[in-house]
Rosetta silent file (secondary structure, phi, psi, omega in degrees, C-alpha in Angstrom):
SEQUENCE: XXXXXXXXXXXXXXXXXXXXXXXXXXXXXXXXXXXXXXXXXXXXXXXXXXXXXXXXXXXXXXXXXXXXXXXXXXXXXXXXXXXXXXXXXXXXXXXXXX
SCORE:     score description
SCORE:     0.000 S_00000001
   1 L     0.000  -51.110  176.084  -12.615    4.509  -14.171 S_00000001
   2 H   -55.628  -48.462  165.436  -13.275    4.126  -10.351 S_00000001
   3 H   -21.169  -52.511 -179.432  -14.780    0.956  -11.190 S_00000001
   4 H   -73.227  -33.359  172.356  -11.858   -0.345  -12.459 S_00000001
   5 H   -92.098   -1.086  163.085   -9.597    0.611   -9.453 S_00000001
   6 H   -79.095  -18.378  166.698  -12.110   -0.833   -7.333 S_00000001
   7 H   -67.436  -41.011  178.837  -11.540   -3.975   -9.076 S_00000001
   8 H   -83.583  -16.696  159.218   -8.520   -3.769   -8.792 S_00000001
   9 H   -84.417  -18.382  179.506   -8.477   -3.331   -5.288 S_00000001
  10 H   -77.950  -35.530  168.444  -10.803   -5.961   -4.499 S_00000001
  11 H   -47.091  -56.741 -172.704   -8.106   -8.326   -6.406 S_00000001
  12 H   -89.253   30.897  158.671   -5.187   -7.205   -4.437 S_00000001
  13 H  -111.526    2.132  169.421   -6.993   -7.357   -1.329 S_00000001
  14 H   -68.028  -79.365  163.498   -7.662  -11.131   -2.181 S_00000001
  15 L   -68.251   22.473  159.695   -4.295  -11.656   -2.480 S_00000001
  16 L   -55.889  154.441 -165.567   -3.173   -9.928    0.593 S_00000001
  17 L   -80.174  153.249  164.119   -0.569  -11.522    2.886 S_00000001
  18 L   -75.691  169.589 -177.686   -2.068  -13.303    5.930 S_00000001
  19 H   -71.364  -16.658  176.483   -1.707  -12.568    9.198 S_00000001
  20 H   -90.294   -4.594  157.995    0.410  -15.115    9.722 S_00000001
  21 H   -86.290  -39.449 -173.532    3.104  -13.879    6.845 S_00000001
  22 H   -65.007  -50.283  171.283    2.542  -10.794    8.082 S_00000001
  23 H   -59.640  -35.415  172.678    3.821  -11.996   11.533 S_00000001
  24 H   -70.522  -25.037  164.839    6.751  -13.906    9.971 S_00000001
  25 H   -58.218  -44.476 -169.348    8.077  -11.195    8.529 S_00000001
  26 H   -45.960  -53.372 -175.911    7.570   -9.002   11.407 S_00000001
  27 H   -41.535  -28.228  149.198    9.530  -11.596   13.266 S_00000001
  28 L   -41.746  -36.554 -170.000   12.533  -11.090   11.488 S_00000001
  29 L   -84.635  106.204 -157.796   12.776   -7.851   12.322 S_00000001
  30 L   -67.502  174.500  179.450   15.051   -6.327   15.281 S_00000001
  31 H   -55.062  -55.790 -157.243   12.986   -4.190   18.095 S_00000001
  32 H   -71.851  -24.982  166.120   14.094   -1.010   16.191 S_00000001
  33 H   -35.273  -66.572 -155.355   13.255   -2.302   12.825 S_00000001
  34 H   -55.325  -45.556 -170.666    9.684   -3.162   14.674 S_00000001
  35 H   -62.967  -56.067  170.213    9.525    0.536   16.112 S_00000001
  36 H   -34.466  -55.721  179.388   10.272    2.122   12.846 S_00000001
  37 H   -49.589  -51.529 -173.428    7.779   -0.058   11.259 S_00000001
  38 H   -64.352  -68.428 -175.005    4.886    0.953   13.693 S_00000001
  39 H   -32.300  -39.755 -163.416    5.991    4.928   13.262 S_00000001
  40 H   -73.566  -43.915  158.323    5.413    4.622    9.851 S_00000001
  41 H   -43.057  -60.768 -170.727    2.069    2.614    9.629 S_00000001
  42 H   -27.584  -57.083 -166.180    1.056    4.842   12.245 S_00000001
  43 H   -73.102  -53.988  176.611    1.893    8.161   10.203 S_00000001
  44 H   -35.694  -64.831  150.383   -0.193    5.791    7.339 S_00000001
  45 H   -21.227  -91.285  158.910   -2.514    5.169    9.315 S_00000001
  46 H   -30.322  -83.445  152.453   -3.444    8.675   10.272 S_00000001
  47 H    -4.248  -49.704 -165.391   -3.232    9.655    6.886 S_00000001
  48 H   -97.112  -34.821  140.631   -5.683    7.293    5.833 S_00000001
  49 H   -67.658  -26.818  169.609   -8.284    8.194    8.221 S_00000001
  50 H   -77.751  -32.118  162.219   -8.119   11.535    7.271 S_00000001
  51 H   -72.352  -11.599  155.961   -8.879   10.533    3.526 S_00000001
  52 H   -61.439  -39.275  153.998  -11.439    8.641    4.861 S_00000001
  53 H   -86.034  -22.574 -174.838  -13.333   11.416    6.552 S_00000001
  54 H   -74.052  -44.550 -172.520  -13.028   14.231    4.170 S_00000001
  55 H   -54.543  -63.464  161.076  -14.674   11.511    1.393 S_00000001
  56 H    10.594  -79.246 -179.036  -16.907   10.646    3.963 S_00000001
  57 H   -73.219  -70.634 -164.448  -18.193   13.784    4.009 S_00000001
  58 H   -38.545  -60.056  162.245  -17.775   14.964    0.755 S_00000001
  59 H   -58.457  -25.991  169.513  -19.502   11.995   -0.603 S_00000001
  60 L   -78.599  -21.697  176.726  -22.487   12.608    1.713 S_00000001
  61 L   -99.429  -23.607 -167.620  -23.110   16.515    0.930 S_00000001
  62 L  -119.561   23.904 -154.863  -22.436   16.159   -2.984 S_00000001
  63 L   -23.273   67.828  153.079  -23.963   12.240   -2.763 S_00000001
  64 L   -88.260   96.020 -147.197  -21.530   11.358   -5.509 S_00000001
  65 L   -47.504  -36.623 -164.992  -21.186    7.818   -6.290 S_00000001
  66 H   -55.899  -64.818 -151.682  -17.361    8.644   -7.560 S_00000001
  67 H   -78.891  -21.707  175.450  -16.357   10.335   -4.192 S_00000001
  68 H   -90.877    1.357  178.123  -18.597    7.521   -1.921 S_00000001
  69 H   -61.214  -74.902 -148.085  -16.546    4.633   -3.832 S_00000001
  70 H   -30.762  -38.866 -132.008  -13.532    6.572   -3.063 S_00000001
  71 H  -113.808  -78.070 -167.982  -14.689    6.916    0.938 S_00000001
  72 H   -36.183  -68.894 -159.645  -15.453    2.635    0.837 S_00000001
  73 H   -25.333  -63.497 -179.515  -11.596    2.349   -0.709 S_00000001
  74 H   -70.019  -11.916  173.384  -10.080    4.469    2.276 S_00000001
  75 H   -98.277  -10.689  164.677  -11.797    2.600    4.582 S_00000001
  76 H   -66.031  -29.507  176.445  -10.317   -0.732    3.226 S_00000001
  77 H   -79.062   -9.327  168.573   -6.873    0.878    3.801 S_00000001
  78 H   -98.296  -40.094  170.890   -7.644    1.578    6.969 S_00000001
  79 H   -41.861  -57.404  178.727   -8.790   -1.602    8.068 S_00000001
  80 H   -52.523  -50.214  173.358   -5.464   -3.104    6.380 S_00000001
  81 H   -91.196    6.121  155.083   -3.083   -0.803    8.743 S_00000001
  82 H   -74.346  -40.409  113.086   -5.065   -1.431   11.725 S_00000001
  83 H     4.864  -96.971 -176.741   -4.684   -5.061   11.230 S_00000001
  84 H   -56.263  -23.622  154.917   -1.206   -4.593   10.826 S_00000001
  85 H   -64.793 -107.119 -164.509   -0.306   -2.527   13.827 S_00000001
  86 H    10.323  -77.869 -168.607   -2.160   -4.946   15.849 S_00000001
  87 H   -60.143  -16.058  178.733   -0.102   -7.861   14.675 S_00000001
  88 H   -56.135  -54.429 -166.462    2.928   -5.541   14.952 S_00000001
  89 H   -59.414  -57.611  169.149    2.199   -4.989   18.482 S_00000001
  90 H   -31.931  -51.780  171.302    1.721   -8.496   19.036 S_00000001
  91 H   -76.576  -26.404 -164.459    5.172   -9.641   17.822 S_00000001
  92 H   -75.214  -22.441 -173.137    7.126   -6.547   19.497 S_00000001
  93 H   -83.772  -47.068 -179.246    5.384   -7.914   23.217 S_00000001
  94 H   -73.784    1.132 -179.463    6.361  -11.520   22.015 S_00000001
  95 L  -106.540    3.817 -153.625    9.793  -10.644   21.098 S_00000001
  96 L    52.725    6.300  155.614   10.217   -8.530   24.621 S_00000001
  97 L    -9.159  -49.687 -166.735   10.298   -5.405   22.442 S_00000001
  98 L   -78.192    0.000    0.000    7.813   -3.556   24.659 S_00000001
């Protein structure tokens, strides 16, 4: 079963938007749109590091393949909203946002 949503995550991270869609959207977007947007990765963010260390651990004291997929997964999701805050931040400085 994990298998299969790892598959499936490796798919949709293949067909993830680029950074440069990702900016044109952003771009679209008034400053407060842009702020909103950042709280909310942000709050994601967190989140996502925190599911990232309890598998982390969890997977390392029980060394259960299930729970260190799980621990890889969260760290692709973390990658993904780090990424995108970046590029957020980028357009909110190029838009005078900041």
């Amino acid at each position: 079963m994990k298998l299969i949503a790892a598959g499936g995550l490796f798919l949709s991270l293949a067909a993830c938007e680029t950074p440069e869609e990702i900016a044109a959207a952003y771009q679209t977007r008034s400053c407060t749109a842009l702020a909103q947007e950042q709280g909310a990765l942000q709050y994601q963010l967190d989140q996502a590091n925190t599911d990232l260390a309890v598998s982390t651990i969890a997977g390392i004291v029980t060394n259960d393949d299930d729970i260190l997929l799980d621990s890889d997964i969260a760290g692709f999701v973390v990658d993904d909203l780090e990424d995108r805050l970046r590029i957020l931040a980028d357009v909110q400085r190029a838009k005078g946002c900041v």
